[in-house]
N, C-alpha and C positions, 0 to 999 in steps of 0.2 A: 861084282855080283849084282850089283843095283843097275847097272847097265844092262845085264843080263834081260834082271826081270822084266824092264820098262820094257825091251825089247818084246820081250816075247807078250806081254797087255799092249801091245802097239801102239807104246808112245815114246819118245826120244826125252833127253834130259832137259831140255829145253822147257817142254809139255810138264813136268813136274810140281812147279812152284804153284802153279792155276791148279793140279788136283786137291796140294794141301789146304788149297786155302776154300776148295768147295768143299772138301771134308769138316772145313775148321764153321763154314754157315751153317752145315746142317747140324750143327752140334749145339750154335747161339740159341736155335729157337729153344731148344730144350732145356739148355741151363737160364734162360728169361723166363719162362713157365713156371719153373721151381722155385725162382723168386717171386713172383708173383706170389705164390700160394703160402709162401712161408710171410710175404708182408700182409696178406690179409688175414693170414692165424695170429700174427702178432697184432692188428688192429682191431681184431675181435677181441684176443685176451687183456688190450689198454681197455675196451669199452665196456668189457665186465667188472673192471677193477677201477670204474669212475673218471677216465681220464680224458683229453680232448686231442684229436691230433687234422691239423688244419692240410692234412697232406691230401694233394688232389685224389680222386677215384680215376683207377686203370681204367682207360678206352675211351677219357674224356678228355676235350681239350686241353685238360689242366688249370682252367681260369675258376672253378669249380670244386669249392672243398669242401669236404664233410669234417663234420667237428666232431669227434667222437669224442669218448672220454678219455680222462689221461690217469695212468694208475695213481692212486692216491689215498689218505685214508679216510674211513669214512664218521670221524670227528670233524674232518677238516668241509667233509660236504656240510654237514648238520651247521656248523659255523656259517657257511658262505649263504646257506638259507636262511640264518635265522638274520644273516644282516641284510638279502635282500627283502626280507619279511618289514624291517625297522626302518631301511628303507621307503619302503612303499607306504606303509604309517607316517613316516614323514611326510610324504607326499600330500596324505588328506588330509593333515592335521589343517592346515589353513582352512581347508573346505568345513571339516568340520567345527570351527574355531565360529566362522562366518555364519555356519547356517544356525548356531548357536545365539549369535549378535542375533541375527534377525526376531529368532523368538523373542529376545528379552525385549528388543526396541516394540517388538509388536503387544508383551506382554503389558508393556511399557503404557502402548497408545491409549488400550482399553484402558488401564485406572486412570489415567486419565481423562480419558473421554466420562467415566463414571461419578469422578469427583467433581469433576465439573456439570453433570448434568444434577449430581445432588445440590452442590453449591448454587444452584440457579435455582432451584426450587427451596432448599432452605436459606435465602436471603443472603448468605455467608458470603458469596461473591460481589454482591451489591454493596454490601457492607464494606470487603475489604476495598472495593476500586474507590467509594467513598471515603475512606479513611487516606486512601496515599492522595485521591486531589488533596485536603483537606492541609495535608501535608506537606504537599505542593504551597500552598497557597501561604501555609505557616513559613517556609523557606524562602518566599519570592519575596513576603512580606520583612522578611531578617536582612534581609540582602538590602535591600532599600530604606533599613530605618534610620540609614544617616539624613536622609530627606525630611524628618520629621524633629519634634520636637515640643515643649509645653512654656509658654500657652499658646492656643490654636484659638482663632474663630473661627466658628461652624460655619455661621451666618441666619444659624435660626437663635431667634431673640425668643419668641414665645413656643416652647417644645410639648409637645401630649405626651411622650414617653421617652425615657430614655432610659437602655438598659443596657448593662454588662456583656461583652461580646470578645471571647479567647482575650483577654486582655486589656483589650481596648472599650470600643463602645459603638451603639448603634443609636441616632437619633431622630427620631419624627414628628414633625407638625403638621399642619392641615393638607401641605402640598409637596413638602420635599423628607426623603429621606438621606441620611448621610452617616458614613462608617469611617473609623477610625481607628486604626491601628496602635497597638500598646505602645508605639513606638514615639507614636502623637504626630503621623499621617494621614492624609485623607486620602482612603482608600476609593470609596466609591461615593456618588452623589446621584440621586435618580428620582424622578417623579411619578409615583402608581397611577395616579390619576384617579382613587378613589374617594367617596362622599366622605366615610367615615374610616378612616385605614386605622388598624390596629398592627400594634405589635406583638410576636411570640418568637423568643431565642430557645434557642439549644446550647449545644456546645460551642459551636462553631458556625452554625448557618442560623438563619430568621426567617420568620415568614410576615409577610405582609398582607394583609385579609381584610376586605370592604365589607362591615357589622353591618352598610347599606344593599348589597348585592352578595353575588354568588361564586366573587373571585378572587382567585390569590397568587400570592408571589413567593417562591423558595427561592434564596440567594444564599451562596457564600460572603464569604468577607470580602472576595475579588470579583464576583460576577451573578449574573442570575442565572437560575438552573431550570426552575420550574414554572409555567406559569397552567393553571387546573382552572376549569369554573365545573359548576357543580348545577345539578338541577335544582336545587333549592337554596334559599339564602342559609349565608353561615351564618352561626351563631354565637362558635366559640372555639378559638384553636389553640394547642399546645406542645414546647416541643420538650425529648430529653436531651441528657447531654450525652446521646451517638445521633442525637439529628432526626429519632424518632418524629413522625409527627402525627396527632390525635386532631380529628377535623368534626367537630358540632357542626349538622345542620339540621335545616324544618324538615318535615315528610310528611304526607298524604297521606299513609297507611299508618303514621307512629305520634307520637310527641315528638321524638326528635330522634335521628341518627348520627352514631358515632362510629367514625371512621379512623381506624390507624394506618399508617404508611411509611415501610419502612423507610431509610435514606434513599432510595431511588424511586422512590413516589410508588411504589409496590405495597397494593395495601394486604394486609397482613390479621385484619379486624374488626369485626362487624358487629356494632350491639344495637339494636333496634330498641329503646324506649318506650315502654307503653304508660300509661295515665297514670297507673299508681306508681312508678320508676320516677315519672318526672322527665325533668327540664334539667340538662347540664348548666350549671352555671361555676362552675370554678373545676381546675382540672393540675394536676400533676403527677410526674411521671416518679417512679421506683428509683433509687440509684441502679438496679440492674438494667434499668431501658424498659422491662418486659411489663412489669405491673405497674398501673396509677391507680389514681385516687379521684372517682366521679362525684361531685356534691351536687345535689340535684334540688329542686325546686319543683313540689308540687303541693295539690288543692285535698286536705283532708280535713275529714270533719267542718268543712266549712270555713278554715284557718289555712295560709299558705305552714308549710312545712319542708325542713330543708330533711336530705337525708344524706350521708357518706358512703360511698359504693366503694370498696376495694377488687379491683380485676386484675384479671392476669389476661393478657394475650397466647398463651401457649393453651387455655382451657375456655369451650365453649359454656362452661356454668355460671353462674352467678359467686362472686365471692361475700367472704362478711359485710354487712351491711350497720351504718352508724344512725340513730337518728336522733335529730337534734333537739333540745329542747321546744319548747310549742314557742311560737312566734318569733324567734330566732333566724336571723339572717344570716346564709353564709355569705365573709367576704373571700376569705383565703386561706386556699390548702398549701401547706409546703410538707412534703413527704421527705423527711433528713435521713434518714435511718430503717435497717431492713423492719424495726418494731417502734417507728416512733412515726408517726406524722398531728402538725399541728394545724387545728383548724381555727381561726378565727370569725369571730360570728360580732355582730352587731352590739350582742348582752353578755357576752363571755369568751375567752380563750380557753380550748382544751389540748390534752394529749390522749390518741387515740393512737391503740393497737394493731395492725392492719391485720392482723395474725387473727383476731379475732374480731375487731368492731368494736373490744370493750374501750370505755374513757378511764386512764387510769393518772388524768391528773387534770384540775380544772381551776380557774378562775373567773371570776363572775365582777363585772363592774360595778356593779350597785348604783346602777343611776346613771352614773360616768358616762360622756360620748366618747367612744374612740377616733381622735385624729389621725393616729397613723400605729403599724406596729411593724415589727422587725423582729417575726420569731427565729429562736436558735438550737443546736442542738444543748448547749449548755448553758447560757444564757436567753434571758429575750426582755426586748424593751417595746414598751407599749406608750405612747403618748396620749395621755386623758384628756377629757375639759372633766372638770368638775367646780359646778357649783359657779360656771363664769370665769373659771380660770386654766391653764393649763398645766398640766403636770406632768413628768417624766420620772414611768415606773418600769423598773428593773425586777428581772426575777429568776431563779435558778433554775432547772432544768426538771423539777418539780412543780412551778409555778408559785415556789414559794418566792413571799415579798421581801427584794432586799433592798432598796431604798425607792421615797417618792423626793424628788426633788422638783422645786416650784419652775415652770418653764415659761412664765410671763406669756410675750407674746410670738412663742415658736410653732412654728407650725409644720414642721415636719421631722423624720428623725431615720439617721441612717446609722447601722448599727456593723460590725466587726467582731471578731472575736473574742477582743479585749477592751473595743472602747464603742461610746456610742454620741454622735454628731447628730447635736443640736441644731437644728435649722432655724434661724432668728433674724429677723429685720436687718439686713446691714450685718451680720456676722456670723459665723459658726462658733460653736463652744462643742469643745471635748470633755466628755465622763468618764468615770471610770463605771464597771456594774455598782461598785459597790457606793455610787453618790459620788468620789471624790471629783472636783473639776479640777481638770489637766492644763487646758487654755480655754482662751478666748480669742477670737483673731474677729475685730471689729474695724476692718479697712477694706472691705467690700465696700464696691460703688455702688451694687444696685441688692436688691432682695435675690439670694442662692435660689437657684434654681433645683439642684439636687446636688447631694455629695452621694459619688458613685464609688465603690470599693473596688478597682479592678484591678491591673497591674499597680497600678498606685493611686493613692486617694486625688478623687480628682472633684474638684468644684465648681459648678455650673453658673457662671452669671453673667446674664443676660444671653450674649451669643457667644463668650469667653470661656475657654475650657483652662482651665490651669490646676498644675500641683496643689493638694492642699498639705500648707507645712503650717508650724506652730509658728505664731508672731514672735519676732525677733525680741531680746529682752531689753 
């Protein structure tokens, strides 16, 4: 029958297998459509339901994928959010970490820059770079005290002053000065080249100032710092122990000007002198550095008159004021204490208040010349003449009398807190306050030049500096 039919659609058996198979193309495109439509309903319904599918788009190369969503649930998106959120937080934490540094460094510069610019105007930075040389200078000098030792000759045989310096000592005659380390070094040796050179110590630095002219010299222990002249001659200078330093000189519009400076030569203080103030003539400084003590010399009534001026550097006013018995000379103020300073005069020793100016404790020599004195905070010894002879008188911190003992032919006296050196032809002798004598050391070759209290008692003769110890028994 199938032969039949082919026949009669006129085509032979041969022709058959080509019909089926054009039957069987036009049936592909139809069933590939259906698919089609059925994968793009299923890629629509992954992409409603959050999923991704990297399957190429019909009609495209295929190199070319869409990422659609892939069913999933939607705790697990919220998740994958919240970690590329903590991601990306990670991401700036460094930037923000950084931009964070900058503020503080920046925050940083300005108080910096502010403390520093206060520091320059309240001294406080001049002060501290003065303190670490000072420092310096105390360390170089540690380092090298095996080079030193006692006894030393200076080489000055006849000395104008010779004073206590961080340990050691500082000494001057007509033309040379020389510095010497507690360690019993000689630190420095130098010529000012002035007519009349004077000395004034501090703590640690000294000045050198011509009572002939109008100039002076700030040194350390190891070098010179400063050298100033001034429009008018000095008259009188003094330091404390942070290096302060207080500068007397003449003026054209005043009696005298007084000038302070802190340690970097930065003055800090200006008191102008008028006629009834007077003439400085003796000066020291507070233990604070900030207040001294002006003794002044002027013309009243007809009579020179000394007065005591208590200032402060921190206030432009006048503070308490002292004045001295009538014809009374002052020789020397020593300010020990924030309520104590004593003043020595010609006819009398006092203790004066600076709190107020009042004298709340006096002695009076009746006659007596004073040869030398050595006041203290708790003790003080005063060396008399009386009557053609000399005397060594003690006394408590009241100025009450605790022993006169006869001093022959002594003519100076250096005193400590517990004993007081008699200065004598050919020897020293030790006291006690209370009279007792401790020794006697009479093997000096020439007349003592001074016993100085520094690091260790040291005794001055001729150009010989040595230990002073008790004579062997």
């Amino acid at each position: 029958p199938c032969s039949a039919l082919l026949h009669l659609l006129g085509t032979d058996q041969e022709t058959a297998p080509a019909l089926y198979k054009r039957q069987e193309g036009r049936e592909a495109p139809v069933n590939k459509a259906e698919k089609e439509r059925q994968e793009r309903r299923r890629r629509m319904l992954a992409r409603e339901q959050g999923h991704t599918s990297t399957k190429p788009v019909p009609g495209t190369s295929g190199d070319i994928g869409l990422r659609t969503p892939q069913p999933g649930r939607r705790e697990e998106n919220r998740t994958a959010r919240e970690a590329e959120s903590a991601a990306n937080l990670r991401s700036i934490t460094p930037l923000l970490k950084q931009r964070q540094r900058r503020r503080t460094i920046a925050v940083g510069i300005v108080i910096l820059a502010v403390a520093l610019v206060f520091a320059v105007f309240t001294g406080a930075m001049s002060a501290s770079i003065a303190l670490l040389a000072d420092g310096v200078d105390s360390l170089s000098l540690y380092l090298s005290r095996g080079d030193g030792g006692w006894p030393v000759d200076t080489g000055i045989s006849e000395p104008l002053q010779i004073e206590e310096l961080a340990g050691g000592f500082v000494e001057l005659d007509a033309e040379d000065v020389v510095v010497y380390s507690a360690y019993g070094s000689q630190v420095r040796r130098f010529q000012p080249g002035y007519a009349r050179p004077v000395l004034a110590v501090g703590g640690t630095r000294f000045v050198v100032y011509n009572r002939a002219g109008s100039e002076l010299q700030v040194s350390s222990r190891t070098r010179e710092l400063y050298t100033h002249t001034f429009d008018e001659g000095i008259l009188l200078c003094a330091m404390s122990n942070n290096n302060t330093l207080a500068v007397v000189t003449e003026s054209g519009r005043y009696t005298a000007q007084l000038q302070v400076f802190d340690p970097s030569f930065r003055e800090i203080y200006l008191w102008q002198l008028t006629q009834s103030e007077g003439t400085p003539i003796a000066l020291d400084f507070a233990p604070n550095n900030r207040r001294f003590a002006a003794g002044t010399l002027a013309a009243r009534d007809g009579q020179l008159s000394c007065s005591v001026y208590f200032m402060d550097t921190a206030q432009d006013s006048e503070g308490p004021v002292y004045t001295a018995t009538q014809g009374s000379m002052l020789l020397l103020l020593d300010w020990q204490t924030e309520n104590r300073v004593v003043a020595v005069f010609d006819t009398y020793i006092a203790v004066l208040d600076p709190r107020t100016g009042a004298e709340t404790a006096r002695y009076d020599f009746g006659g007596a010349t004073l040869q030398s004195a050595e006041p203290g905070i708790d003790q003080t010894a005063l060396l008399l003449n009386i009557r053609g002879g000399n005397c060594l008188a003690t006394f408590d911190e009241d100025l009450t009398l605790l022993a006169e003992i006869p001093a022959r032919q002594a003519f100076g006296i250096t005193a400590t807190d517990t004993q007081v050196y008699l200065l004598c032809p050919n020897a020293v002798e030790s006291y006690t306050y209370g009279g007792v004598q401790n020794w006697a050391r009479q093997d000096l070759e020439a007349h003592p030049r001074a016993v100085l209290d520094a690091d260790r008692t040291l005794v001055f003769v001729g150009s010989l500096v040595e230990e002073l110890t008790p004579p062997e028994e």
